[in-house]
Structure formats: structure tokens, C-alpha cells
Kinemage of the C-alpha trace (Angstrom):
@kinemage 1
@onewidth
@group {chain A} dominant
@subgroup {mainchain}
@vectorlist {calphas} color= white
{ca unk a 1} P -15.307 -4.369 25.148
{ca unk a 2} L -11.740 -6.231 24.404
{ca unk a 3} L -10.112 -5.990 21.304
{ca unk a 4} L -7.888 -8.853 20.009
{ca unk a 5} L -5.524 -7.550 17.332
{ca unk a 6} L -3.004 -10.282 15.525
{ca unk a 7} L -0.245 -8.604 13.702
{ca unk a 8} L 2.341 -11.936 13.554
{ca unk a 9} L 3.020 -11.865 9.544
{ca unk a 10} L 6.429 -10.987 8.409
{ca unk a 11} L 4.763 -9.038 5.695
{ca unk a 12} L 6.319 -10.455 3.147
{ca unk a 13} L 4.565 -8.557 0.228
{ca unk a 14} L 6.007 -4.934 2.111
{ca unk a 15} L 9.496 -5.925 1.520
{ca unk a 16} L 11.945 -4.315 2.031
{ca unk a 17} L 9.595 -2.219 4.515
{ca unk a 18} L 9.385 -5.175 6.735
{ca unk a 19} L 13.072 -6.043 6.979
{ca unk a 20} L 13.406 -3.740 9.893
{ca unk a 21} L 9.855 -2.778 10.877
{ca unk a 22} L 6.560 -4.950 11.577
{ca unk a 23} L 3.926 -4.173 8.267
{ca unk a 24} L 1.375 -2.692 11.306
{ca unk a 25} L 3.739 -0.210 12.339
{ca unk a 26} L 4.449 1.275 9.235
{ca unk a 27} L 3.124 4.735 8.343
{ca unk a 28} L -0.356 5.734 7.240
{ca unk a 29} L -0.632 9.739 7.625
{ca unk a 30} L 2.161 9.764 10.347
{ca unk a 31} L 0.947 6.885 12.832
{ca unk a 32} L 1.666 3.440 12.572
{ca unk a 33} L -1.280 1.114 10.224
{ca unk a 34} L -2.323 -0.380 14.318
{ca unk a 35} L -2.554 2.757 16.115
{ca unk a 36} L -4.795 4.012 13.243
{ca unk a 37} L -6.910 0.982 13.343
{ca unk a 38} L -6.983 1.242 17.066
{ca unk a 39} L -8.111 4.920 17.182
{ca unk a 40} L -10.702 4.285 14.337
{ca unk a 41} L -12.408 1.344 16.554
{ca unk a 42} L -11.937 2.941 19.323
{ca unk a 43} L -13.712 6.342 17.809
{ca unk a 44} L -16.942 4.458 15.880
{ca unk a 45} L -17.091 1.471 19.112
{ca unk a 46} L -19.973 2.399 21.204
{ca unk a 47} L -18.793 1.086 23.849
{ca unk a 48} L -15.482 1.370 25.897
{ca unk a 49} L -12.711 -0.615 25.121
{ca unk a 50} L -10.798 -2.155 28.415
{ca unk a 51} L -8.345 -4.397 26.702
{ca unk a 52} L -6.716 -4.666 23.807
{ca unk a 53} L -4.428 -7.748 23.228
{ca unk a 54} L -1.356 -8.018 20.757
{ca unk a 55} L -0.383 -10.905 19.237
{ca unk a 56} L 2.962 -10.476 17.750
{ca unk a 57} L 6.414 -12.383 16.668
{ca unk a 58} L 9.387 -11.693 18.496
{ca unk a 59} L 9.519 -7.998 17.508
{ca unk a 60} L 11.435 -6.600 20.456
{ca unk a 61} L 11.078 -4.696 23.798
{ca unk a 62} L 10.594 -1.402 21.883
{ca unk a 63} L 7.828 -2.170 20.042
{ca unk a 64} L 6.069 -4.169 22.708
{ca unk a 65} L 6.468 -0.873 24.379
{ca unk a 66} L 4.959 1.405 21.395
{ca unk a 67} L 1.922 -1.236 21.177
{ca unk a 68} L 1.304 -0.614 25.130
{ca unk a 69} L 1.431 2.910 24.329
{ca unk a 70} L -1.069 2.546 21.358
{ca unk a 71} L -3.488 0.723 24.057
{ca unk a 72} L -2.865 3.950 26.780
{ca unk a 73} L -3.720 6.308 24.229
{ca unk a 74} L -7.300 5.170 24.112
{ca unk a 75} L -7.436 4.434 27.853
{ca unk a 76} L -7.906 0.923 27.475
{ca unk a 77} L -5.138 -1.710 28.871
{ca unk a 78} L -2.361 -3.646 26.502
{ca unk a 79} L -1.233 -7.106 26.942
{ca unk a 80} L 1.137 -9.075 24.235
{ca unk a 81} L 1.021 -12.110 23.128
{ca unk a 82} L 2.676 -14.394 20.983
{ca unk a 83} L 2.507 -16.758 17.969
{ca unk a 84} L 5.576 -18.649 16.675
{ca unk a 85} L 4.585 -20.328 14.720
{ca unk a 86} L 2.289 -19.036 11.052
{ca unk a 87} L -0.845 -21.742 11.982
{ca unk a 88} L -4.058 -19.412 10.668
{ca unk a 89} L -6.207 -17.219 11.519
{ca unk a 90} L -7.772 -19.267 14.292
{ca unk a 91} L -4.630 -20.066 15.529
{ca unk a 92} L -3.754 -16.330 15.970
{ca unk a 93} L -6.816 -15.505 17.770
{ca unk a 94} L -6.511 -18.330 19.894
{ca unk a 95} L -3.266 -16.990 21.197
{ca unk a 96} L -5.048 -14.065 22.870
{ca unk a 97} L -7.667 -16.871 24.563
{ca unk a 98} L -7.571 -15.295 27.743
{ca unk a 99} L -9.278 -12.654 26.140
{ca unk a 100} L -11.812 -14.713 24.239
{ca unk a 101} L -14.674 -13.979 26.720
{ca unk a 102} L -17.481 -12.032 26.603
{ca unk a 103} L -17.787 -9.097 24.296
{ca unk a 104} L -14.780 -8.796 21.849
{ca unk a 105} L -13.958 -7.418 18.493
{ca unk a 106} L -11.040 -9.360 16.331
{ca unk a 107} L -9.211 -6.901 13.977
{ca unk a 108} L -6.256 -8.179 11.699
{ca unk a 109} L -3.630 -5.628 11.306
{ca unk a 110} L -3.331 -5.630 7.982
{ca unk a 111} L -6.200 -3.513 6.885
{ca unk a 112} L -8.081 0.044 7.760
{ca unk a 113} L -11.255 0.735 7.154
{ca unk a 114} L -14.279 2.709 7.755
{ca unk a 115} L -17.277 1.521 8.735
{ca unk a 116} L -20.878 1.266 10.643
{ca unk a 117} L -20.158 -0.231 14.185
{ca unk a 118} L -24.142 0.041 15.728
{ca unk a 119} L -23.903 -3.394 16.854
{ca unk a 120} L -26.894 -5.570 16.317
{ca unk a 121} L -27.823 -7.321 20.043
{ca unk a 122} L -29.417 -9.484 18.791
{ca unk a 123} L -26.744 -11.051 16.764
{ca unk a 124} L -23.919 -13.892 18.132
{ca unk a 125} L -21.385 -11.734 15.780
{ca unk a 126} L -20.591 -9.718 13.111
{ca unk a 127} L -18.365 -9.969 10.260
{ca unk a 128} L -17.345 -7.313 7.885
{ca unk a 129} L -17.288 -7.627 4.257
{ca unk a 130} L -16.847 -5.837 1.198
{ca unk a 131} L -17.666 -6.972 -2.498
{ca unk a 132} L -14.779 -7.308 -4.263
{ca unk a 133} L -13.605 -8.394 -8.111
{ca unk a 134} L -11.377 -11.143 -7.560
{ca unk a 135} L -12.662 -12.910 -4.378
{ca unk a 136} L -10.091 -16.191 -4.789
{ca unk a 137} L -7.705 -14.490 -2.621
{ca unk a 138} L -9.918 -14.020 0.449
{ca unk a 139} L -12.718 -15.891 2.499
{ca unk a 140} L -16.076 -15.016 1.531
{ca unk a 141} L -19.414 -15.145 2.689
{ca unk a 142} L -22.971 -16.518 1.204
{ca unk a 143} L -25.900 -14.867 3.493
{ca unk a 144} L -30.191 -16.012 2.863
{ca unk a 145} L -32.971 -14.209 1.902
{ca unk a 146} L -32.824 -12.299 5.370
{ca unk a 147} L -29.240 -11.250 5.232
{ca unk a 148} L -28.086 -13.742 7.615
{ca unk a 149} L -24.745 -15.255 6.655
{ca unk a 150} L -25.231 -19.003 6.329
{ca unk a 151} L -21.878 -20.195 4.538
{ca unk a 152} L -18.029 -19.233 4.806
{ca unk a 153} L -15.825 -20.474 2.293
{ca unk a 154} L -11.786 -19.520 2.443
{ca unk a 155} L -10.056 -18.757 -0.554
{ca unk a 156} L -12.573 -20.561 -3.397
{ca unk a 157} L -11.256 -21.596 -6.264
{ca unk a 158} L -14.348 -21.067 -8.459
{ca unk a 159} L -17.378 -17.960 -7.456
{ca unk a 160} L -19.333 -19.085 -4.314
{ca unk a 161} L -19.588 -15.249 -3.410
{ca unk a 162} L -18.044 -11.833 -3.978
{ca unk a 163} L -18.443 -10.825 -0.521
{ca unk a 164} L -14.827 -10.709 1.117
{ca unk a 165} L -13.978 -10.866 4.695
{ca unk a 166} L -12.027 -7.883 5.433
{ca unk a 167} L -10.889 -9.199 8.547
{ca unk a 168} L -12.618 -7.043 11.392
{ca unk a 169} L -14.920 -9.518 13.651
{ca unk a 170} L -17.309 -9.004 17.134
{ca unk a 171} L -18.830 -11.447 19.243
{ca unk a 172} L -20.817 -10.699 21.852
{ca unk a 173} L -19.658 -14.027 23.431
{ca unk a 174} L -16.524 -15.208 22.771
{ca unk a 175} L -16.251 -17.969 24.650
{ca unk a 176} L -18.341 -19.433 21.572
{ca unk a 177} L -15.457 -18.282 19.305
{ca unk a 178} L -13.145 -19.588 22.018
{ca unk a 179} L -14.581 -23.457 21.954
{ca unk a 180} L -14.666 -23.867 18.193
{ca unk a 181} L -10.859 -22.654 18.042
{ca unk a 182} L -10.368 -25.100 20.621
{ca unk a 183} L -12.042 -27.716 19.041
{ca unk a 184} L -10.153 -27.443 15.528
{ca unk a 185} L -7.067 -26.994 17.805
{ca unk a 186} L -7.522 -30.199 19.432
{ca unk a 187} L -8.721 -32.289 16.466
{ca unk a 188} L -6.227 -30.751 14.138
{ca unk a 189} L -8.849 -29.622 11.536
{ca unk a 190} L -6.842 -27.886 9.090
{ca unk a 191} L -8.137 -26.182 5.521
{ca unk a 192} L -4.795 -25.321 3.144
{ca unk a 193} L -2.603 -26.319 6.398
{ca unk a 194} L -3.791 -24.086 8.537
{ca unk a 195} L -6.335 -23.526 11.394
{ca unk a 196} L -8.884 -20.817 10.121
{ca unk a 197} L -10.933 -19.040 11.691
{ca unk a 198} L -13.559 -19.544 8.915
{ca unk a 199} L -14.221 -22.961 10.311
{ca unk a 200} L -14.595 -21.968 13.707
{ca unk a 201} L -17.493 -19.341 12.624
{ca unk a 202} L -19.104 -22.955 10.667
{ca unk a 203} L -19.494 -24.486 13.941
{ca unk a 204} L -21.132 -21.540 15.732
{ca unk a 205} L -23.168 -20.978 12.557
{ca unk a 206} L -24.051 -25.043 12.843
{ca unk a 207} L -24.958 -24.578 16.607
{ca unk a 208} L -27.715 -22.246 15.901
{ca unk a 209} L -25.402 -18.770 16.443
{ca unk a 210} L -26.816 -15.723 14.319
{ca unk a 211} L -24.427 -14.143 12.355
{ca unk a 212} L -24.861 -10.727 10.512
{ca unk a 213} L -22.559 -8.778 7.893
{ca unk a 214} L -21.064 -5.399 8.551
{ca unk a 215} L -21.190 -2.833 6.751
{ca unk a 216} L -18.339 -1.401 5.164
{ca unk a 217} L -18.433 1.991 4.213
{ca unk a 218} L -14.434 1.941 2.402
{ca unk a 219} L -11.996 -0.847 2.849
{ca unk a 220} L -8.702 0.512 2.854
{ca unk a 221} L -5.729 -2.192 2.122
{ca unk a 222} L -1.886 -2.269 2.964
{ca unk a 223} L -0.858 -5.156 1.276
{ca unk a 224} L 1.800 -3.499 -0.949
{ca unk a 225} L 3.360 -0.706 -1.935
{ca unk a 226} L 1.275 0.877 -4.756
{ca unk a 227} L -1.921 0.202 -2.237
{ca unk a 228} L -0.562 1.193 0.884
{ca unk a 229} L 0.448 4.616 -0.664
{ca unk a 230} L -3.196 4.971 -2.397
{ca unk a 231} L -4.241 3.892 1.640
{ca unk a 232} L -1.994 6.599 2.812
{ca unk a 233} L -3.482 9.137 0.185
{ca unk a 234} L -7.064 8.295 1.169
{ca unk a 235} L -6.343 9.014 4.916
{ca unk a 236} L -5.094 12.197 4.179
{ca unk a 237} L -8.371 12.747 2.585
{ca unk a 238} L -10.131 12.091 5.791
{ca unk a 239} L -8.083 13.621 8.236
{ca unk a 240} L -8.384 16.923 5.774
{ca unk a 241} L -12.427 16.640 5.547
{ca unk a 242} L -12.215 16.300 9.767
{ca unk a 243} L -10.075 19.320 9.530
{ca unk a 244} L -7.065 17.734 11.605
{ca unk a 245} L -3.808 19.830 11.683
{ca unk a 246} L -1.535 17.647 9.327
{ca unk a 247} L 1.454 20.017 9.567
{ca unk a 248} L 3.387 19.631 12.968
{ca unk a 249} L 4.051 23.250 14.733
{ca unk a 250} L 7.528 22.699 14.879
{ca unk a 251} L 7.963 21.546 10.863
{ca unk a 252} L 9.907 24.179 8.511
{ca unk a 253} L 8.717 25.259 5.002
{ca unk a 254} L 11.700 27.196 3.736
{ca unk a 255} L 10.627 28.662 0.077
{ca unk a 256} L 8.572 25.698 -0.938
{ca unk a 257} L 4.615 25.025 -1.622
{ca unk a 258} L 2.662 22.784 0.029
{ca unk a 259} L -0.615 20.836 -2.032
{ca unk a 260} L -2.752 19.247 0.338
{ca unk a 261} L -2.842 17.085 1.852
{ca unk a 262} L -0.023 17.195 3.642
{ca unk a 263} L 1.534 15.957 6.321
{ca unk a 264} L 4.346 16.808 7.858
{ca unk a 265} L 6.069 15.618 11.395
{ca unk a 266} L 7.829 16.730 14.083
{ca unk a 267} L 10.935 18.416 13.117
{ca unk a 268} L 10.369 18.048 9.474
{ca unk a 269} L 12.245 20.239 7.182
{ca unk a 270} L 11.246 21.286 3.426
{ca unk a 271} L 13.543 23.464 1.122
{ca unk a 272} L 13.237 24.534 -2.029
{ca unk a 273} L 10.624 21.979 -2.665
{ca unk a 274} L 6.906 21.324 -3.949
{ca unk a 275} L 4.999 18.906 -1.636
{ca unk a 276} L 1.696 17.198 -2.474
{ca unk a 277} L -0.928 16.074 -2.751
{ca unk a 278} L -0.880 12.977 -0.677
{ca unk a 279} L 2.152 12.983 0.522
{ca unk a 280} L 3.501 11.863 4.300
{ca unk a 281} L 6.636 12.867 5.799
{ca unk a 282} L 7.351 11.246 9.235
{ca unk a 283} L 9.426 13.267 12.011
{ca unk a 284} L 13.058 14.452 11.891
{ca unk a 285} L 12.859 14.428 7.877
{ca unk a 286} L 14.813 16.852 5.470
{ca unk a 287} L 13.727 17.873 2.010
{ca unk a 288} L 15.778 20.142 -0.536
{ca unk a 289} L 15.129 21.012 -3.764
{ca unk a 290} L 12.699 18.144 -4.812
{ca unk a 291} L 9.109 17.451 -6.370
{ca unk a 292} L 7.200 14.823 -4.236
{ca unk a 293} L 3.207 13.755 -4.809
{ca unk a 294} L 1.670 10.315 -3.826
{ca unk a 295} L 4.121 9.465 -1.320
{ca unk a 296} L 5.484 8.357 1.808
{ca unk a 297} L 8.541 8.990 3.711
{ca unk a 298} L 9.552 8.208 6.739
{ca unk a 299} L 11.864 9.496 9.516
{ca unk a 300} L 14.965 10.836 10.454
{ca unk a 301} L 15.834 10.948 6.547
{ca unk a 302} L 17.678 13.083 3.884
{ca unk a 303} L 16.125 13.261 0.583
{ca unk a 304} L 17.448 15.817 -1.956
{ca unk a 305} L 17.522 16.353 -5.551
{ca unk a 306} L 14.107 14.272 -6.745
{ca unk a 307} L 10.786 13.963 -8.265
{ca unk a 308} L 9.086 11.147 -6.298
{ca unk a 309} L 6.005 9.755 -7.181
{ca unk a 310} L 4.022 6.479 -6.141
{ca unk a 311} L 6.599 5.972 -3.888
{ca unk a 312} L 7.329 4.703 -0.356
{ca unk a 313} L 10.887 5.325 1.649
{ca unk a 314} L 11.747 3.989 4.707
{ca unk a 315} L 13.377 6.148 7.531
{ca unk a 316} L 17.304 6.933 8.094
{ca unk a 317} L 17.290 6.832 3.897
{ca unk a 318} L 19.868 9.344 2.056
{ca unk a 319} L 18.580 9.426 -0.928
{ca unk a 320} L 20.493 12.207 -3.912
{ca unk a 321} L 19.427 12.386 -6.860
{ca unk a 322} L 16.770 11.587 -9.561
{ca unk a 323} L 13.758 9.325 -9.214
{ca unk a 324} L 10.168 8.662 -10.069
{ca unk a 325} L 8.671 5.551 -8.346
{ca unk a 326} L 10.523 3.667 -5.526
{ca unk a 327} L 10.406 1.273 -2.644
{ca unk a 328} L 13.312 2.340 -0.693
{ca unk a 329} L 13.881 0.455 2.953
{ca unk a 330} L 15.283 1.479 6.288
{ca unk a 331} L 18.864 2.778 6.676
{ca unk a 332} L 19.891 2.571 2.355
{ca unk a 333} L 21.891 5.242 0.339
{ca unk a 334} L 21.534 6.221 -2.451
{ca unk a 335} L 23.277 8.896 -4.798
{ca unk a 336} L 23.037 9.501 -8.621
């Protein structure tokens, strides 16, 4: 099994996250969002996973590096690959072609989730959806009476479906995938300016290809802010019911209280301080004399002197004084 995995987006919704740091490598429970979608395939996936293909922006040796060291981690083999240029979803995919053969699973960075993977044979693909309220901002599915999907429609204006693509994909031959990319690549067949991969899944669908929904048992969203830290909160949740170790051997409590979930990194050091629930504190972090819940933080900062709650800072932050929510980026100061 391959997994293709484009992460291109500047994340423009994460600012200021995302000035300095690709969306998927920001934080959920202490890992980057791609390592945890890696190890969550990787754990549910029957079957083993040989390659796993980035496709990225220019993001820089180190994290083409960190990526190849997500892919190690679950023995499989990394390769990057790059998009320039924001074409769609097909486009993105298409990047990775060399991959495109065989069995392969497509997951979108921007997105956890947890779900059944027992993989139908007899199906062409699978696509993973969730029901949602407001289903104009994502592509959608329409299945028949025997649950087979038998329309895609990106992004509709009025209801054709409630039934979301949450952007995790397999095909048990992707050269199939591969062609139809090709094929709106060549002609230029565009929907809202881009090349989506939607329309590629039509023309399998057209040419007789049996395609099946997946069942999603939570679908867990980084798109902003206020959801990534309700993503982060929910993780916790899991990693606490698996009974992982959240706290780091080498973090310090120094007279403070912890309410899990916790977690706590390497070198992490809290002082005088109440922690929890849901809160995240990345490696090389001090806290004094504060009141944090609902929250993430991120490395190598200093925090002192505040109540944080709903919020997300970024790492190398100094941050003295009073607060409630914030969205703090990399590398700021602030002091009341």
C-alpha cells in the first residue's frame, strides 16, 4: 500500500500559525497534524504501507527532512514532491503520479479522523464522508438504493447531498485515478478554476468503476483556530482512553496541578500553575504562575502571568501577562 499525502496550502485560515510553519506540521497532542494522520492510517490500514509521498511547496530542507522522518517511523519509504502552483485537488494528486499505481490511499493534510479501514475488494475505491450541516463548502456525494455512490458534486450551491468528502481516498488501482487526472490535465477541464479530483472520480464512476463510502466514525477538522484546539482536545481524549503516557519523563511540575488531559513535552517546565483539561504544551516550554485549559502551546516558549483559554500559541512566544483567548504566532512578545 502507498500513501499519497498533499499538504501544498499556505493555510491561510491558520494565520499567523502558518507564517512560519506549514498548517500539517502544527501541533495536535505534541506531533505534527501529518505525523498523526500518518500513524492513524498506518495503525487501522490492514495492510503495510511501502511509500508514502509528500507533496509540498517550497517549505525547506528541514521539513523535507521531518516528513522523511514521519515516513521512517512507520517503516514505510518517503519521497517529496512538489506543486507550485494552487491547481486542485487533482492537480495535487497528480503531482505524486509516480505513485498513482496499484493500491493507494489519498489523504489531504488538513484533516484527522477516525475511522473503519476493512477495505471492500470488491470495490474500485473508497471515499470517506461524513454528514455535515452546511455542505456548500465541501464536495459531496449522492449514493443509490445499494449504497453505491453514483454522483459527486463540488461545492453546491443549493442541497444535492449532506454527505461531505472529508478528504481520505483508496483505490485499489490507481492507474484508473491516474488516467482521469491525466485526461482533465490534458483537456484543461476545470470546475471553479481548478482541476478537481471530483471529476476525475465522474469518469471512473462513468466507466463502470464501483465506488463505496467510508465510514467515518469522528471527523476531526484543523481549519482554524477555535477547531483545531477542540481537534487538539479530542485527541487528548483518545490518547487518554488508549492509556498513552502524555507527560514526558523529563517534564517538571513544580507546585502546580495537572487536569487531564495533559500533555506535556520534553523539557517542559510548569510552576506555580493549574494545567488542564485539554491542554498541549510542546518541548522546551516554561510555565509560571498561570491558569491554562483548552489550549495549545508550542515550544521553546515562556509564558507567565495568564489565564489562557481557547487559545493557540506558537513556539519561541514570551508572553507576560493577562489573557483569555489568543492566537499568538511564532517568535512574538508580549508583556502587559
Amino acid at each position: 500500500m502507498r500513501i499519497i499525502i498533499p499538504m501544498a496550502g499556505m493555510g491561510k485560515r491558520m494565520r499567523p500559525h502558518t507564517l512560519t510553519v506549514p498548517k500539517p506540521l502544527l501541533p495536535i497532542a505534541g506531533k505534527p497534524i501529518v505525523q498523526r494522520l500518518v500513524m492513524d492510517i498506518a495503525e487501522i490500514c490492514n495492510e503495510e504501507i511501502t511509500e508514502i509521498g509528500f507533496v509540498i511547496g517550497n517549505f525547506g530542507k528541514s521539513v523535507e527532512q521531518q516528513l522523511m522522518d514521519i515516513a521512517s517511523s512507520v517503516n514505510a519509504k518517503g519521497k517529496i514532491y512538489y506543486q507550485e502552483e494552487a491547481l486542485g485537488t487533482a492537480h495535487a494528486v497528480f503531482c505524486a503520479e509516480e505513485l498513482l499505481d496499484e493500491k493507494v490511499i489519498v489523504a489531504f493534510a488538513d484533516t484527522l479522523f477516525k475511522a473503519d479501514m476493512d477495505l471492500d475488494q470488491n470495490a474500485d475505491g473508497v471515499v470517506w464522508v461524513q454528514k455535515v450541516e452546511d455542505p456548500r463548502q465541501f464536495g459531496v456525494v449522492k449514493m443509490d438504493d445499494a449504497g453505491v455512490i453514483n454522483e459527486f458534486v463540488e461545492k453546491p450551491e443549493q442541497f444535492v447531498s449532506d454527505l461531505a468528502i472529508i478528504g481520505i481516498y483508496y483505490f485499489k488501482e490507481a492507474e484508473k485515478i491516474r488516467e482521469e487526472i491525466k485526461y482533465l490535465l490534458d483537456n484543461d477541464i476545470r470546475d471553479k478554476g481548478e482541476y478537481q479530483l471530483t471529476d476525475a472520480l465522474k469518469n471512473m464512476m462513468l466507466k463502470g468503476n464501483k465506488i463505496l463510502p467510508g465510514k467515518v466514525d469522528e471527523w476531526l477538522d484543523c481549519g482554524n483556530k477555535n477547531i483545531t484546539v477542540k481537534t487538539n482536545s479530542r485527541y487528548l481524549s483518545f490518547l487518554m482512553e488508549r492509556n498513552e503516557n502524555l507527560v514526558s519523563p523529563s517534564a517538571k511540575l513544580i507546585n502546580s496541578v495537572l487536569i487531564e488531559p495533559v500533555y506535556l513535552g520534553e523539557g517542559v517546565v510548569v510552576e506555580n500553575s493549574v494545567v488542564g483539561p485539554n491542554v498541549s504544551i510542546s518541548e522546551g516550554t516554561h510555565l509560571n504562575r498561570s491558569n491554562v485549559s483548552d489550549s495549545i502551546i508550542g515550544s521553546e516558549s515562556s509564558i507567565s502571568r495568564v489565564y489562557l483559554d481557547n487559545s493557540m500559541i506558537g513556539s519561541h512566544v514570551t508572553m507576560n501577562g493577562r489573557a483569555r483567548d489568543v492566537s499568538i504566532g511564532d517568535y512574538n512578545t508580549i508583556e502587559d
